[in-house]
C-alpha positions in Angstrom: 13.4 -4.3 -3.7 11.1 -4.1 -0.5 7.5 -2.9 -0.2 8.9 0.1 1.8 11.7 0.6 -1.1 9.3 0.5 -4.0 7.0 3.3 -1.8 9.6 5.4 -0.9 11.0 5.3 -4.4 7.4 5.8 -5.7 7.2 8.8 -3.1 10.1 10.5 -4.4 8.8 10.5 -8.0 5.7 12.4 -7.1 7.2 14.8 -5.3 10.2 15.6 -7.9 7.0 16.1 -10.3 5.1 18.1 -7.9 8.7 19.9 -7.4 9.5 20.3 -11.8 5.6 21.5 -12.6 6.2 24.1 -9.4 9.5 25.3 -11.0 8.0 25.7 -13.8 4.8 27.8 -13.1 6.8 30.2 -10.7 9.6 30.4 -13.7 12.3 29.2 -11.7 15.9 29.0 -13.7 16.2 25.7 -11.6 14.7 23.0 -10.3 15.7 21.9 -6.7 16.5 18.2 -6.4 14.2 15.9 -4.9 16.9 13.3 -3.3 16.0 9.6 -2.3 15.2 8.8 1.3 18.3 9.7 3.2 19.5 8.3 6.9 19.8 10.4 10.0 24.1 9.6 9.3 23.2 11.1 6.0 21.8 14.0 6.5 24.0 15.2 9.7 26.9 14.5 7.6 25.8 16.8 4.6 28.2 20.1 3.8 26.9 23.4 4.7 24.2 24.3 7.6 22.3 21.8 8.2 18.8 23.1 10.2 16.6 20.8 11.8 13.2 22.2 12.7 12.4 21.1 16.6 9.7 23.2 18.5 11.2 22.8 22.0 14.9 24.2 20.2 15.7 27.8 22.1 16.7 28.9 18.8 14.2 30.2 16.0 14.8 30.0 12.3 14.6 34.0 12.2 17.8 34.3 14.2 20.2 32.0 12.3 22.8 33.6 10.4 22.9 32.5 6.5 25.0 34.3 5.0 28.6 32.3 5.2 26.5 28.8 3.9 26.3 28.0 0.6 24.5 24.9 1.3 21.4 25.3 3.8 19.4 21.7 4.7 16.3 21.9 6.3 15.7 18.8 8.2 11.4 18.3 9.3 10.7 15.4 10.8 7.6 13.0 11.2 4.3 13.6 13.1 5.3 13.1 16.7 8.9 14.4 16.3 12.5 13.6 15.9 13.8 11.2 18.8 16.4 12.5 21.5 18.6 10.0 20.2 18.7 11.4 16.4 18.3 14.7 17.6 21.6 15.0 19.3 23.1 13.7 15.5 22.9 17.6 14.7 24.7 20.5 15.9 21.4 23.1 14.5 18.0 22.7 16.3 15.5 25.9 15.2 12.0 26.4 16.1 9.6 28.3 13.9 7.7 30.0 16.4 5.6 28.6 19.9 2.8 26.8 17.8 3.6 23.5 16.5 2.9 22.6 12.6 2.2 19.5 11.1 5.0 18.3 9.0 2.8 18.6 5.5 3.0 22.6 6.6 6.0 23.0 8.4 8.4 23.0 5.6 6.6 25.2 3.5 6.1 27.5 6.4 10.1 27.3 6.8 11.1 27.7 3.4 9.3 30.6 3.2 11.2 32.3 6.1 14.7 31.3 4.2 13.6 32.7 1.6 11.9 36.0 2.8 15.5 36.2 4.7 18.1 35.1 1.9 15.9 38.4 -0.1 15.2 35.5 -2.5 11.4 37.5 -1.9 
């Protein structure tokens, strides 16, 4: 196993505990899966709708429709952005509003607006 492998892998772990203890405390009956480091392939080729958050997208999150997915990815990428080239690897670009977010708030921002619209809250 590589440095990077052993990282990643170590990575994962904190943030399926982070994800169990979170579960718990909010008294979730599940626990969302915390999946291994997945390629740009990968994730385009998942089932369902697959949303990939991109703040120059003419789209926003608020206007997607949900409701005929039973499977709904969100896809943040790094500080700095998603490259043209993997960009155009998914049909579903969606921007959260004009302000850009750092990555370590971004997808708690946009789970917050799937759940706010799914009437999960």
């Amino acid at each position: 196993m590589s440095r990077w492998d052993a990282k990643a892998e170590k990575g994962r772990e904190r943030w399926a505990a982070i994800e169990r203890e979170a579960s718990k405390q909010a008294i979730r009956a599940w626990v969302p899966e915390v999946s291994a480091l997945a390629t740009t392939a990968d994730l385009a080729a998942l089932p369902g709708l697959v949303l990939v958050l991109e703040p120059t997208a003419s789209g926003a999150l608020t206007d997607v429709v949900l409701d005929d997915h039973d499977r709904i990815t969100l896809v943040v990428g790094p500080e700095g952005g998603i490259s043209p080239n993997e960009l155009a690897r998914f049909a579903t670009h969606v921007r959260l509003g004009p302000e850009v977010l750092r990555t370590s708030s971004a997808g708690p921002a946009a789970l917050a607006v799937l759940n706010a619209r799914l009437s999960r809250w």
